[in-house]
N, C-alpha and C positions, 0 to 999 in steps of 0.2 A: 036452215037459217039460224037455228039457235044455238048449233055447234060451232057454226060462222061467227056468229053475237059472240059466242065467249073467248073464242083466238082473237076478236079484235079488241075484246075488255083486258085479255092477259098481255098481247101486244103493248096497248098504249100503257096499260101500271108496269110494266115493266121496263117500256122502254124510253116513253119520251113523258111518266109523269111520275108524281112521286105518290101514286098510289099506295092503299093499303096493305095490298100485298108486297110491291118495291120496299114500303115502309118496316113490315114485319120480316120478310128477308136481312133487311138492312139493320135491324134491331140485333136478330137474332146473331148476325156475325160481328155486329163490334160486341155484343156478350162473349162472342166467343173470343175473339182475339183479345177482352180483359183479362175471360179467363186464364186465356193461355201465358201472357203477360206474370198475370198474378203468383201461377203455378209453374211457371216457367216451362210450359209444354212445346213438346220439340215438331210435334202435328197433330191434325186432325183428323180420324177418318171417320165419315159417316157418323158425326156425333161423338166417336169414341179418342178419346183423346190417349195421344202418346207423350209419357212422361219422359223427365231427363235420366230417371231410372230404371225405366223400361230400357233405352238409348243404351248408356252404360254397360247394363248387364249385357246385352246383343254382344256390345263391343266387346267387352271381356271375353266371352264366351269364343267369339268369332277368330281374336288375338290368342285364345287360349290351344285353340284347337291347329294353331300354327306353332306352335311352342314359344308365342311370345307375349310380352305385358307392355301394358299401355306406355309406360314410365321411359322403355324403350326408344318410342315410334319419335321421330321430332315431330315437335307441336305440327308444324303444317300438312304432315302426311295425316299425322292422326286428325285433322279434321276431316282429311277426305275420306278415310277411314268410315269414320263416323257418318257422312253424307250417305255411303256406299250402304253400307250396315242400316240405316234409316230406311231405306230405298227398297233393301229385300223385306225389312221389318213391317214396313205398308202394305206388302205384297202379302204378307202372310198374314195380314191383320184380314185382307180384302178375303185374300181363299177361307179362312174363317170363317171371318161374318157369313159369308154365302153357304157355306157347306152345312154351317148353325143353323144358318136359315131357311135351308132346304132340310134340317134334321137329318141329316145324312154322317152315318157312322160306319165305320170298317168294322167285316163282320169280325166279331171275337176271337175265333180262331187265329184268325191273320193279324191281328193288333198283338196276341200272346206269343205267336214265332217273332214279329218284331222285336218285343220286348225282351223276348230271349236269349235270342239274337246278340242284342246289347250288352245282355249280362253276361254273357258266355265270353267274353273278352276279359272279365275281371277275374281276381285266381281265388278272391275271397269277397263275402259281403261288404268289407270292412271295406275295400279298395275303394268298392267299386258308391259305397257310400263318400266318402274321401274324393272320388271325384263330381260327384255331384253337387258336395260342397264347397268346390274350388269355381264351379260353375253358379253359385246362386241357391243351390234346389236344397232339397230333401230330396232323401231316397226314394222316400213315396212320391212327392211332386215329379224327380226325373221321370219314373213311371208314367205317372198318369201325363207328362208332358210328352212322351213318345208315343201313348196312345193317339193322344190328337195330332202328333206329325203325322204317324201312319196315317189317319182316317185323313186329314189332309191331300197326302198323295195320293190318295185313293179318290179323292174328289175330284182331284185334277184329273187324274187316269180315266175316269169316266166320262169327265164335261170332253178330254181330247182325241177321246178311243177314234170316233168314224173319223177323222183328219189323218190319224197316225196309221191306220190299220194297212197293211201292205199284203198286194195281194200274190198270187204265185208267177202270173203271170211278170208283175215290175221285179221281183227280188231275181227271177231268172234271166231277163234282160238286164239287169244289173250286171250278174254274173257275166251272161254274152260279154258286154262292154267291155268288163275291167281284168278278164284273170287270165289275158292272152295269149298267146299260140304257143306247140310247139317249135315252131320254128323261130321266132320272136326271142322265146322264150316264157314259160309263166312269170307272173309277178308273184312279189314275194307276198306271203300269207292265202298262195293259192296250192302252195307246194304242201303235201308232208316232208317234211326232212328224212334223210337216213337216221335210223333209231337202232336201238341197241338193246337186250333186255340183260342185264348183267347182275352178277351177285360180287363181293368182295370181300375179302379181309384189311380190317386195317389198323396198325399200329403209328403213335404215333412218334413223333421224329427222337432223337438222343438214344437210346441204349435198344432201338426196336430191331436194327439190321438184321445184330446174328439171330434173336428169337424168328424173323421174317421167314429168312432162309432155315430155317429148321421147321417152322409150319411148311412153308415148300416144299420140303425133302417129304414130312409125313403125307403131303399131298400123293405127289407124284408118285412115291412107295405104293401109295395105300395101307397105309396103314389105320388112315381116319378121313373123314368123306369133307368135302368142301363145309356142309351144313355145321356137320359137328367140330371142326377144328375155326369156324368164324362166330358159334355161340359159345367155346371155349377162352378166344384167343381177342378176335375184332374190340378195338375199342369202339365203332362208331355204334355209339344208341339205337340209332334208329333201324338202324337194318339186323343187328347183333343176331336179334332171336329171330327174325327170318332168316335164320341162314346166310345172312348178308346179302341174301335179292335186294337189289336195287329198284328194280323194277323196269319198265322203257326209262330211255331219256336219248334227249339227241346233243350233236356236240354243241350247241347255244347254251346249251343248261349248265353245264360245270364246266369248269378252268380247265386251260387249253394242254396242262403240264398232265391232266389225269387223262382227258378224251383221247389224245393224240395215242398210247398206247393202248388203249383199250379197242379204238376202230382200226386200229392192226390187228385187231383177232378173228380169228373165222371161228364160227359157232362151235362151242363144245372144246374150244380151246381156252388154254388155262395159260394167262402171262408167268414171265419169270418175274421177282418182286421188283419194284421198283419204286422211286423215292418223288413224291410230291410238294409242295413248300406245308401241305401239312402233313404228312408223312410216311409211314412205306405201304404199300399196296399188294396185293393178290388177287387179281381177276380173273372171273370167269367170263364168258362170251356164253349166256344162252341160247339167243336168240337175234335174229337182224333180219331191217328189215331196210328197202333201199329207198331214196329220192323216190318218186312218184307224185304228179300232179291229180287235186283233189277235186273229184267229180263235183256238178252240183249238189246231187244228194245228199252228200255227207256234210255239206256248208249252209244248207239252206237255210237253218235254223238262226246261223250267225250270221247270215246276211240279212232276214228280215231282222233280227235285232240290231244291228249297224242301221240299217234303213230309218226305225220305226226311231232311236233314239235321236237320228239328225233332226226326223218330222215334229219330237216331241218337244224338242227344244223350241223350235222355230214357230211352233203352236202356241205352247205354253208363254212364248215374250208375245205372241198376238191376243194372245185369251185375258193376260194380267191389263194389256196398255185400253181392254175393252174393259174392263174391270173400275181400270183408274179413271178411264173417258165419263163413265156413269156414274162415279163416286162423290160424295161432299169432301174433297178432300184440303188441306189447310195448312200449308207446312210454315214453319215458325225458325229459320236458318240464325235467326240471333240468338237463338236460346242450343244452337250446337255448340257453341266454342266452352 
């Protein structure tokens, strides 16, 4: 009965009088919408307010990392822009506050390959300072702001693990369905392609011919071995000092001017030179291997990963809209423009 009593005391101040409580709600948000007024705040979550400079930096950041700037975008797109940018910016504000709030951090380990991760894309401290400046931060702030995206996604990862988890039984019915017969034919990315494991010399275009055909000649003679006449002679870097092994590759991977004579060769055959639009070539033929469609077992791994990242999307926009459902939230669209 007293639990009764108080749903019909919060009922009627809520709803049909202007109770103390309707009263102090109703206080509380024209404070807030002064504030926001005052301060020109673009929303509100849960008390925490987003400024026009929180807004801006997103944008920048967001424009930055497409290779473009604001000054660019014409006014009307950049509004929507900015709506767009708001919208994730709430979303990260919510995953936050909650992950804060459950004191929940990504273990160290795994925060330190993130961050490494990052860095390892810059050739010098200097750069990689240089663009965290261009973003807003400090060196140290981009740090410790990549620490809390990791732990972030790692909040997420764990509120949407049992939704996403895919078991052996659906990724192998997946496969049943989708990587169709012999006779049909397989679809494509159920195939291995024909591969090749090749090494090469190569020089490139203008004055390379006669030296080409004269590494040729030392080939064929024997007078000096594949390995040693492509760390003497190959201009391409990356293979030079391997001997110019290429490694596997199938014909999708390099232009059709180099493939097309190289899957003319049978294993342990050595081309005559020949000229590419970047410039003359000598190949060997290691190894091949032919078409052949790809068992389950060998795909399993990339089909529970295709699976689990459809489920995680589709999770994660029901997980955020439960998020917003429950939230105090306050958006202020006059203070976008």
């Amino acid at each position: 009965m007293l639990y009764g009593a108080m749903l019909l005391y919060l009922l009627v101040d809520l709803k049909f009088c202007q109770g103390p409580l309707r009263q102090a709600m109703t206080s509380r948000r024209n404070a807030s919408v002064e504030a926001a007024a005052r301060h020109k705040w673009v929303a509100i979550v849960n008390l925490e307010p987003v400024t026009r400079e929180q807004l801006d930096l997103a944008v920048r950041r967001h424009l930055h990392q497409r290779g473009k700037r604001a000054e660019e975008i014409p006014p009307g797109n950049l509004v929507m822009i900015k709506r767009a940018v708001l919208h994730n910016l709430i979303d990260d504000i919510l995953v936050r506050q909650h992950a804060d709030g459950e004191k929940f951090t990504a273990p160290p380990e795994e925060i330190e390959a993130f961050v490494e991760s990052w860095r390892s894309q810059f050739a010098t401290p200097e750069e990689r300072a240089a663009r965290a400046e261009r973003q807003g931060l400090t060196d140290a702030a981009a740090t410790a702001e990549l620490a809390r995206i990791w732990s972030r996604k790692r909040w997420l990862e764990k509120r949407i693990s049992p939704a996403v988890e895919v078991t052996e039984e659906e990724a192998r019915a997946w496969f049943e369905a989708n990587h169709g017969s012999a006779e049909d034919g397989f679809r494509e990315g159920f195939i291995e392609p024909e591969k090749v494991r090749a090494r090469h010399i190569f020089l490139r275009s203008g004055e390379g011919e006669e030296l080409i055909r004269e590494i040729h000649r030392q080939l064929t003679s024997g007078a000096a071995s594949f390995e040693a006449l492509a760390k003497q002679y190959s201009e391409d870097p990356r293979s030079k000092e391997k001997g110019g092994d290429l490694n596997w590759f199938s014909r999708a991977r390099l232009p059709e001017d180099f493939t097309g004579p190289v899957f003319a060769l049978a294993p342990g055959q050595v081309s005559e030179p020949f000229q590419t639009r970047l410039g003359w070539h000598i190949v060997e033929v290691l190894e091949r291997e032919e078409e052949r469609p790809l068992p389950y077992e060998e795909i399993a791994a990339a089909i529970r990963r295709h699976l689990e990242n459809q489920r995680s999307e589709a999770t994660v926009a029901v997980l955020m809209e439960k998020l917003r459902d429950v939230a105090n939230l306050q958006l202020f669209p006059e203070h976008i423009e």
